[in-house]
PDB file with one MODEL, atoms N, CA, C and O in Angstrom:
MODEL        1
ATOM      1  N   UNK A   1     -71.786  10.991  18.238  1.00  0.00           N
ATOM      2  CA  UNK A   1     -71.382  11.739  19.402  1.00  0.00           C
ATOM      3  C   UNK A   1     -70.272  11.055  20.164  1.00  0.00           C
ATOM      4  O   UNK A   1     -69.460  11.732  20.794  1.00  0.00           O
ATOM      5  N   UNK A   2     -70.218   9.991  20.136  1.00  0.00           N
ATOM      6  CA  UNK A   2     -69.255   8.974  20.780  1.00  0.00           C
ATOM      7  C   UNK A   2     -67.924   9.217  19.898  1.00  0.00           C
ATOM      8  O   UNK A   2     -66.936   8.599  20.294  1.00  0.00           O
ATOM      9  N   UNK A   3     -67.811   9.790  19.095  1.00  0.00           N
ATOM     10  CA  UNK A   3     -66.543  10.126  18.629  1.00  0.00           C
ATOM     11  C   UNK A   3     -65.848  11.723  18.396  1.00  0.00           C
ATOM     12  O   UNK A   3     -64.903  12.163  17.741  1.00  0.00           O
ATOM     13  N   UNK A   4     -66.812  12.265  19.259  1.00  0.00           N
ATOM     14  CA  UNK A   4     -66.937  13.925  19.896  1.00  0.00           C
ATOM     15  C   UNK A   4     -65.942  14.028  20.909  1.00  0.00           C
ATOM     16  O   UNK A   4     -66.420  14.074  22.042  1.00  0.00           O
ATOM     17  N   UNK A   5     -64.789  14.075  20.845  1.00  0.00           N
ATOM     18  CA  UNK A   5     -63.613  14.903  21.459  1.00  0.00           C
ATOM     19  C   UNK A   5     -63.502  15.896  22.511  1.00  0.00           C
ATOM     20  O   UNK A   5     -62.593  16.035  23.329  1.00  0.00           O
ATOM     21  N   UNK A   6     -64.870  16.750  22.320  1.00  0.00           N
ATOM     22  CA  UNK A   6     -65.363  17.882  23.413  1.00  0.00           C
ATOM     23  C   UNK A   6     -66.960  17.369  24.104  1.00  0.00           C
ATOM     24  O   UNK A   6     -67.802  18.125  24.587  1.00  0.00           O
ATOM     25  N   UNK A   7     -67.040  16.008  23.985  1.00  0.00           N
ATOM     26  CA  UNK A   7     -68.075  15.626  24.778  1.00  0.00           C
ATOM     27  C   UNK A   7     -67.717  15.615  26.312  1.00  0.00           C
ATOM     28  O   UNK A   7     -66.586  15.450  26.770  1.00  0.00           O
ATOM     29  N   UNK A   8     -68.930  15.830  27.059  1.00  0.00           N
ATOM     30  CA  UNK A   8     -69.068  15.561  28.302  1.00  0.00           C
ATOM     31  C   UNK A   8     -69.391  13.633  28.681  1.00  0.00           C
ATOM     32  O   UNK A   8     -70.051  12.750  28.133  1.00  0.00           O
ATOM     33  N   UNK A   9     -68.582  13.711  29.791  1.00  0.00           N
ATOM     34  CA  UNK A   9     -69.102  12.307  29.935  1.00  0.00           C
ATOM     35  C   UNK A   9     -68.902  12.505  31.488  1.00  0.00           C
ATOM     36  O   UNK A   9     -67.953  13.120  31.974  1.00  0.00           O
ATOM     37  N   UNK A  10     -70.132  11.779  32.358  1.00  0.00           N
ATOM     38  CA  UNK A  10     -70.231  11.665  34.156  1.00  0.00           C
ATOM     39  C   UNK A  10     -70.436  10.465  34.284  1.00  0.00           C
ATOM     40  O   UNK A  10     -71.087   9.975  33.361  1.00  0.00           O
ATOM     41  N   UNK A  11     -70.197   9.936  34.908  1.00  0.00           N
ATOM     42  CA  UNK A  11     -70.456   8.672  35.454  1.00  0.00           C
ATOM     43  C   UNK A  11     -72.063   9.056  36.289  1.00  0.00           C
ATOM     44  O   UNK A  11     -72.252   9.873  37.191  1.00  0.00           O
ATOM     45  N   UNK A  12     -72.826   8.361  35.771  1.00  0.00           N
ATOM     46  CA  UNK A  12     -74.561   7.830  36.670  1.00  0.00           C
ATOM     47  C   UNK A  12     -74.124   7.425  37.811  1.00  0.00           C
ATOM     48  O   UNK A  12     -72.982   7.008  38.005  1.00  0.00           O
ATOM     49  N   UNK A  13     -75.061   7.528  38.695  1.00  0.00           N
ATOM     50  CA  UNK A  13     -75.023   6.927  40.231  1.00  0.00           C
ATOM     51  C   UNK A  13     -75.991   5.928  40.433  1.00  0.00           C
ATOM     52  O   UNK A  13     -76.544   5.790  41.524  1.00  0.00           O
ATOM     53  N   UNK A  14     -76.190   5.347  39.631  1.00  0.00           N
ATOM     54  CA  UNK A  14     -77.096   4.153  39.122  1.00  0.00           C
ATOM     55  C   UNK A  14     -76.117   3.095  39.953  1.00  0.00           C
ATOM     56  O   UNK A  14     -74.959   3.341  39.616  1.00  0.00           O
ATOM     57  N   UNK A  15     -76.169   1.787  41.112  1.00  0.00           N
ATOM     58  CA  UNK A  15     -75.422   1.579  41.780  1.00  0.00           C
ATOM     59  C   UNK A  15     -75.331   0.300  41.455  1.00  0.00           C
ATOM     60  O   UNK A  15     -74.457  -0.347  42.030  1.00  0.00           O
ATOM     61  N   UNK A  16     -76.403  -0.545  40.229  1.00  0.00           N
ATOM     62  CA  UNK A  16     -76.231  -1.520  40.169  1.00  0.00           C
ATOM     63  C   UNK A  16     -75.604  -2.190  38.927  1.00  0.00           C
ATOM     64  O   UNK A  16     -75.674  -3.408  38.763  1.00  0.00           O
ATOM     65  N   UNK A  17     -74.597  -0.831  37.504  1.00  0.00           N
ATOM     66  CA  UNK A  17     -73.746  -1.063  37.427  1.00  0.00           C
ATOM     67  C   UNK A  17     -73.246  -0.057  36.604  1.00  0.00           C
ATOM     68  O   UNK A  17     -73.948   0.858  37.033  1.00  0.00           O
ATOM     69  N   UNK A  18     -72.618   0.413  35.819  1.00  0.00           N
ATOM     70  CA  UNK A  18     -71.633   1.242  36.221  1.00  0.00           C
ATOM     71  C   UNK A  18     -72.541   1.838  34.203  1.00  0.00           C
ATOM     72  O   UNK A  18     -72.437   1.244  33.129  1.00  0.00           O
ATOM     73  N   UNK A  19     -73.353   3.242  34.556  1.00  0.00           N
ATOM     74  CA  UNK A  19     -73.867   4.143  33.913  1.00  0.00           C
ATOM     75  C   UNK A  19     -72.810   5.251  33.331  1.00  0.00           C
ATOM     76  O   UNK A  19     -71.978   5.770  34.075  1.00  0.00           O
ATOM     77  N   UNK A  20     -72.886   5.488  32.296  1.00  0.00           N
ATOM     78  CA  UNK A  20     -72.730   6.955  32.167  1.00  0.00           C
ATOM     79  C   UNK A  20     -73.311   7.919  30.933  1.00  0.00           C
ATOM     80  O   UNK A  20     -73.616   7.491  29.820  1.00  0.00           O
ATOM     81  N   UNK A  21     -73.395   9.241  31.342  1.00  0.00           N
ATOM     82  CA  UNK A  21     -74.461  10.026  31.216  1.00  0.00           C
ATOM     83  C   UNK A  21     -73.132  10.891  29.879  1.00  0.00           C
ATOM     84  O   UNK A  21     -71.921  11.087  29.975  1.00  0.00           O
ATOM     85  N   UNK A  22     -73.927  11.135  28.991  1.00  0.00           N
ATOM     86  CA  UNK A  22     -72.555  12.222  27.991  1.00  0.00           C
ATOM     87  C   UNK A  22     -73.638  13.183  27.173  1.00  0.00           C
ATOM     88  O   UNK A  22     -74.834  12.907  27.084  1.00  0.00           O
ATOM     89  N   UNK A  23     -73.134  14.131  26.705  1.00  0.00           N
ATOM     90  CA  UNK A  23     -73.339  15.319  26.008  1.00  0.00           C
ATOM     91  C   UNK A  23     -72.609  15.521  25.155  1.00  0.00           C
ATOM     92  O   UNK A  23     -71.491  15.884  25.520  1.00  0.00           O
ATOM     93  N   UNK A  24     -72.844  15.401  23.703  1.00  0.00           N
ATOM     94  CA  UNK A  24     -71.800  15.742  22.776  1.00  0.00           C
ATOM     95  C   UNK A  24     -72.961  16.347  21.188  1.00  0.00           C
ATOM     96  O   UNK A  24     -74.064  16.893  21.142  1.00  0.00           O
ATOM     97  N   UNK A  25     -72.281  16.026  20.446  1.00  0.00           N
ATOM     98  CA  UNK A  25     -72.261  17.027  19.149  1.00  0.00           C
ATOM     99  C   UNK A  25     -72.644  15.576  18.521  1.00  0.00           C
ATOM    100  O   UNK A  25     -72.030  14.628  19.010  1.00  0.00           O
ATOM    101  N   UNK A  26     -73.830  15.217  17.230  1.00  0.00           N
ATOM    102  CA  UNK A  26     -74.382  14.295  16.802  1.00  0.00           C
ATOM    103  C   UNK A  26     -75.039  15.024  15.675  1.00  0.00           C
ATOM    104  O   UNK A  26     -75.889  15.850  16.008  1.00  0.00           O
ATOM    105  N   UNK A  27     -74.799  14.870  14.414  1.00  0.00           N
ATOM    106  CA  UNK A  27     -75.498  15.010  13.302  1.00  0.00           C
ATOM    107  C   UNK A  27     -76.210  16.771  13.379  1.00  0.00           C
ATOM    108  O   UNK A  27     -77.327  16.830  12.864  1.00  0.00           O
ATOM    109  N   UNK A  28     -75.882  17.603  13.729  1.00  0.00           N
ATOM    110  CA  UNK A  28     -76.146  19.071  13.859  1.00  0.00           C
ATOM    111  C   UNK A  28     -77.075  18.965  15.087  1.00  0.00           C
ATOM    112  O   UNK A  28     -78.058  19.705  15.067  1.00  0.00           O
ATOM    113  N   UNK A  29     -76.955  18.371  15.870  1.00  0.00           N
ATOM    114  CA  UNK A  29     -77.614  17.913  17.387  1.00  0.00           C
ATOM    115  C   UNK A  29     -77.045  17.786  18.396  1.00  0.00           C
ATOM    116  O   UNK A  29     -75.973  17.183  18.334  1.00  0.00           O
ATOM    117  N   UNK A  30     -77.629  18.422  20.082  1.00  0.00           N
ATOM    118  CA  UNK A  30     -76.665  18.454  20.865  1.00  0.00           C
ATOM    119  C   UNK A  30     -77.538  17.078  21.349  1.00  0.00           C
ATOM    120  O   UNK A  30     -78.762  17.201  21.371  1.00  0.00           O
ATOM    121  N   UNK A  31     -76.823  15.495  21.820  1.00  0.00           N
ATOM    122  CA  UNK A  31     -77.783  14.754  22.558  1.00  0.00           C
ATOM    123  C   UNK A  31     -77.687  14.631  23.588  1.00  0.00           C
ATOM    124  O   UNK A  31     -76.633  15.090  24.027  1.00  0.00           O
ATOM    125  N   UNK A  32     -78.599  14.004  24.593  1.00  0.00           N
ATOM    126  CA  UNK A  32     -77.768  13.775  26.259  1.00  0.00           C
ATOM    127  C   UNK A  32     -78.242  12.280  25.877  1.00  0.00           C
ATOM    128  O   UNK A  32     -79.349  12.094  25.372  1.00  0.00           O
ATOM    129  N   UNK A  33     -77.282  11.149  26.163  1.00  0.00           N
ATOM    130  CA  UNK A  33     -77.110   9.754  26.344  1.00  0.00           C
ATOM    131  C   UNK A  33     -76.786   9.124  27.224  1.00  0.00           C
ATOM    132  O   UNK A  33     -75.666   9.313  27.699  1.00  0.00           O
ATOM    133  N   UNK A  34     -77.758   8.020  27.831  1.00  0.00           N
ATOM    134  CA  UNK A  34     -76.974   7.303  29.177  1.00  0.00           C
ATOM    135  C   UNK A  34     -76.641   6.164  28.569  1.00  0.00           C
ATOM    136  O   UNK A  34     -77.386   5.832  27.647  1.00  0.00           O
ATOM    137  N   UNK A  35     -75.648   5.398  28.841  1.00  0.00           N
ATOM    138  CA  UNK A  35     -75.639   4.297  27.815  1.00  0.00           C
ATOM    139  C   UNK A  35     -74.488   3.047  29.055  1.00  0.00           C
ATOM    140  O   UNK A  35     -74.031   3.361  30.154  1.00  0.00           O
ATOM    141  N   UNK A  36     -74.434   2.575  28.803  1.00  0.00           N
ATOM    142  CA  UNK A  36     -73.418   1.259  29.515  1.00  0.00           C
ATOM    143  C   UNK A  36     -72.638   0.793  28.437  1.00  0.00           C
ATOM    144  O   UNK A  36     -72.940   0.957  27.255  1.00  0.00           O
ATOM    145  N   UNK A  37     -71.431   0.094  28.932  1.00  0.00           N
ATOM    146  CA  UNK A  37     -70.210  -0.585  27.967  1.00  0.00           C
ATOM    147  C   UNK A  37     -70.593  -2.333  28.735  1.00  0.00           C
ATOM    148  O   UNK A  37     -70.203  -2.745  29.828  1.00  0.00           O
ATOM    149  N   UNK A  38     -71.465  -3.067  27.710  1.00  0.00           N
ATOM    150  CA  UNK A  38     -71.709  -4.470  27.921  1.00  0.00           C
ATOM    151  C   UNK A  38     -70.188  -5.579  28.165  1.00  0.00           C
ATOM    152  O   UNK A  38     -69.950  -6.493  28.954  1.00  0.00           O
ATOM    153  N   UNK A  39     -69.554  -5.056  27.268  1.00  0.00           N
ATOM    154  CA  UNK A  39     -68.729  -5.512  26.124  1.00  0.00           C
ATOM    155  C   UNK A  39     -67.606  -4.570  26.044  1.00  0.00           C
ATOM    156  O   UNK A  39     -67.895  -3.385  26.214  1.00  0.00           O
ATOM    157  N   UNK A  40     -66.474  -4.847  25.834  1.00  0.00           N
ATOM    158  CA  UNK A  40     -65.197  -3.856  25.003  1.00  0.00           C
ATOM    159  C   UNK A  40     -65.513  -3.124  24.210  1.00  0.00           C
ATOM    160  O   UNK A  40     -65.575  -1.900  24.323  1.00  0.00           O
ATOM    161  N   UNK A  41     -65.803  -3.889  23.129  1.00  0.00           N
ATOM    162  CA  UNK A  41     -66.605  -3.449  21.978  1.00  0.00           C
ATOM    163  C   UNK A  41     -68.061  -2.955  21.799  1.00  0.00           C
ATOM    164  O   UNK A  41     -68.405  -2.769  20.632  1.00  0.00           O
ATOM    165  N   UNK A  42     -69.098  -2.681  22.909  1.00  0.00           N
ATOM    166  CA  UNK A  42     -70.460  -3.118  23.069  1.00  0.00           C
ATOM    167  C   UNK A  42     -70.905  -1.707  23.706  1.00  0.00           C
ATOM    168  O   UNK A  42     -70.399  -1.303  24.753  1.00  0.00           O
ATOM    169  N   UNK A  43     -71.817  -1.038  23.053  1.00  0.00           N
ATOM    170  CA  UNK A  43     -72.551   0.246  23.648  1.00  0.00           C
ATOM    171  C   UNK A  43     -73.376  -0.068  23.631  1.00  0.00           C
ATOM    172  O   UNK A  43     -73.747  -0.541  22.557  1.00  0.00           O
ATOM    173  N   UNK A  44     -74.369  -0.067  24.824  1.00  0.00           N
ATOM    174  CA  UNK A  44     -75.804   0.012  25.360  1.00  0.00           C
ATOM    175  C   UNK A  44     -76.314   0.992  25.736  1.00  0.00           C
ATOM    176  O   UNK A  44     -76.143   1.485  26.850  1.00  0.00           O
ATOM    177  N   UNK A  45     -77.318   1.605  24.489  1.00  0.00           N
ATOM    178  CA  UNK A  45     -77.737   2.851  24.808  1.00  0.00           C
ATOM    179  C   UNK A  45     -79.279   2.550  26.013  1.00  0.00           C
ATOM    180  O   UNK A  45     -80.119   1.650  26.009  1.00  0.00           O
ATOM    181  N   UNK A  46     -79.108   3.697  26.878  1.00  0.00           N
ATOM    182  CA  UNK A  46     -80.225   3.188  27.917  1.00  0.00           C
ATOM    183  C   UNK A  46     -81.333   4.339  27.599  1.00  0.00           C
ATOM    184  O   UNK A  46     -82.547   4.140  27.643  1.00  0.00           O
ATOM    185  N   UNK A  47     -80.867   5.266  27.355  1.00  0.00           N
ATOM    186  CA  UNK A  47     -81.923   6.454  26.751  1.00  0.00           C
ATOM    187  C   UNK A  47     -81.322   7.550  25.957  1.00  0.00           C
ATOM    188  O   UNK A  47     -80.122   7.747  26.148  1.00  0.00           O
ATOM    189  N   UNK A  48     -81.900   8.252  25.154  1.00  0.00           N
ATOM    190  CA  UNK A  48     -81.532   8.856  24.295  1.00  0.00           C
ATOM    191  C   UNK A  48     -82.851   9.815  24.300  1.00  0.00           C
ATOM    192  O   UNK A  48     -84.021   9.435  24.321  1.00  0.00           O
ATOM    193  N   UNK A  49     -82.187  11.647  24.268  1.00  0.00           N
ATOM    194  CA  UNK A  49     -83.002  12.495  23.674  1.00  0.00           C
ATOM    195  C   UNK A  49     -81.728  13.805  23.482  1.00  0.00           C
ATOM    196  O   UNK A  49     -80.550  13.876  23.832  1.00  0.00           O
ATOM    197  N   UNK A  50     -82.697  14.772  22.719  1.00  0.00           N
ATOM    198  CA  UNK A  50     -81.876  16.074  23.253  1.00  0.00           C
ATOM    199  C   UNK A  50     -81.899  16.797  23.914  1.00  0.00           C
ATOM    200  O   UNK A  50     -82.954  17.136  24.450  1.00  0.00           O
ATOM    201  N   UNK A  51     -80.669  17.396  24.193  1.00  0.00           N
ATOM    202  CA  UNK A  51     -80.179  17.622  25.399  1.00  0.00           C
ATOM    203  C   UNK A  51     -81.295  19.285  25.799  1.00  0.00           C
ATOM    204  O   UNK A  51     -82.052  19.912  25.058  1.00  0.00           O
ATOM    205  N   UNK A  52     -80.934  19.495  27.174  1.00  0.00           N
ATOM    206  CA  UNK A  52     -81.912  20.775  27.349  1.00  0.00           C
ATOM    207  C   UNK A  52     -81.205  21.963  26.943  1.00  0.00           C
ATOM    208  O   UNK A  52     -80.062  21.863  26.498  1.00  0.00           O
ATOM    209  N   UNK A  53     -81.814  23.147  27.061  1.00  0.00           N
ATOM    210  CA  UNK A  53     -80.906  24.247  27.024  1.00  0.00           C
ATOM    211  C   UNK A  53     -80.123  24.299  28.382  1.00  0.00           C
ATOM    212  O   UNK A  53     -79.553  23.253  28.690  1.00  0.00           O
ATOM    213  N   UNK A  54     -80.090  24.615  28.636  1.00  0.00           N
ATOM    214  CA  UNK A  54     -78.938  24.225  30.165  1.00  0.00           C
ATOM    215  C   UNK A  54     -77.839  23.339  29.828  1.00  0.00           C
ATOM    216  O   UNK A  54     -76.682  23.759  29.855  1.00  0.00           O
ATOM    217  N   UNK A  55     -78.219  21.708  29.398  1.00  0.00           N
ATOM    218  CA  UNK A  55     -77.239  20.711  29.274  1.00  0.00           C
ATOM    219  C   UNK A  55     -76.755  21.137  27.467  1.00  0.00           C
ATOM    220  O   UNK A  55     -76.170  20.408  26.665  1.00  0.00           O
ATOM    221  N   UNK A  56     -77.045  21.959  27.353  1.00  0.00           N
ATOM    222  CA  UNK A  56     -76.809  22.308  25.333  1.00  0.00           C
ATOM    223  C   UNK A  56     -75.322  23.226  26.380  1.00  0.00           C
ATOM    224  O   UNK A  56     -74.155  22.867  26.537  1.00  0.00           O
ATOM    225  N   UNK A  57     -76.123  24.564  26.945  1.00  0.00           N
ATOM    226  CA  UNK A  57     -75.394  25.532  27.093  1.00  0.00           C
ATOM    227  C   UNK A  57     -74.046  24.927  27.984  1.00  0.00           C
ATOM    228  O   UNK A  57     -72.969  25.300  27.518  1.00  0.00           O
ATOM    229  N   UNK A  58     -73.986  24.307  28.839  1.00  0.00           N
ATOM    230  CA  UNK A  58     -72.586  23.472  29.677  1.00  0.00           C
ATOM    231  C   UNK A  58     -71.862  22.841  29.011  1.00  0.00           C
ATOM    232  O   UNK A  58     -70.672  22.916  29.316  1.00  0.00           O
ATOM    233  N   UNK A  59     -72.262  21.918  27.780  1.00  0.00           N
ATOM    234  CA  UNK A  59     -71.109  21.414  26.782  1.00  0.00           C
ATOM    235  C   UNK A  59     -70.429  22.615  25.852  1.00  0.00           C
ATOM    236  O   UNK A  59     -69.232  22.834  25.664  1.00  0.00           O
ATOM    237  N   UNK A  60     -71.679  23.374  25.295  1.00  0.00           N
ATOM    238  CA  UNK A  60     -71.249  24.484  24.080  1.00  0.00           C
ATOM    239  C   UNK A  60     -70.250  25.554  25.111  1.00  0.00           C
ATOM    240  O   UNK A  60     -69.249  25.901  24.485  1.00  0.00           O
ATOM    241  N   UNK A  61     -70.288  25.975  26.127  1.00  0.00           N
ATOM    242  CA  UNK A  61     -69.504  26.552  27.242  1.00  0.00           C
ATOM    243  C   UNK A  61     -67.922  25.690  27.191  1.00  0.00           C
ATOM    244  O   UNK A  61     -66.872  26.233  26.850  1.00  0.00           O
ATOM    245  N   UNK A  62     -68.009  24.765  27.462  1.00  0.00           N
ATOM    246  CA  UNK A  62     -66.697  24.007  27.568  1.00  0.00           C
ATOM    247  C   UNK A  62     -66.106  23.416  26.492  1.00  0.00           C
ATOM    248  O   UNK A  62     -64.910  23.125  26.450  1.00  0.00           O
ATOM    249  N   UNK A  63     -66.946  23.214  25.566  1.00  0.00           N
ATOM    250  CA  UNK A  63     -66.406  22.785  23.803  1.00  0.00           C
ATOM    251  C   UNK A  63     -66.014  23.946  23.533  1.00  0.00           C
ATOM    252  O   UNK A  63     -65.533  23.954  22.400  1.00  0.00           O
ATOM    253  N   UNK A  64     -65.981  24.981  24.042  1.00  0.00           N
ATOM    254  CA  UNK A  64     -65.494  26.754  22.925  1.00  0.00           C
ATOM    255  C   UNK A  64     -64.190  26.605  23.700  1.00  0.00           C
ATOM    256  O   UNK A  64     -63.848  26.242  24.825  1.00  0.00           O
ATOM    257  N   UNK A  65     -63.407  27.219  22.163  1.00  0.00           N
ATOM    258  CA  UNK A  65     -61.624  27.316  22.955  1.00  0.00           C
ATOM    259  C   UNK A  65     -61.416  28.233  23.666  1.00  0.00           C
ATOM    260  O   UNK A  65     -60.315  28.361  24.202  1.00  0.00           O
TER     261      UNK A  65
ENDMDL
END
């Protein structure tokens, strides 16, 4: 999903350091991921599931041309 082009990505309001929340396209799966950048190179996934119908329907809405 991290290499999903029409993903959503928000920044978390998580204040103690810098979250963000994305929606994208993963193996015939829509996921929602909060994850942190440790590192340059470094993804820290903080939770992982799929996404709801609501958060399916707001990416598939804005991923259509």
């Amino acid at each position: 999903m991290f290499f999903d082009e029409a993903r959503l990505d928000e920044l978390d309001s998580e204040p103690s350091e810098e979250r963000w929340r994305t929606i994208g396209h993963a193996a015939g799966k829509v996921p929602f991921v909060v994850y942190t950048e440790r590192d340059t190179d470094v993804v820290h996934i903080i939770s992982a599931r799929e996404a709801t119908k609501r958060e399916k329907k707001r990416y598939l809405g804005q991923a259509s041309p």
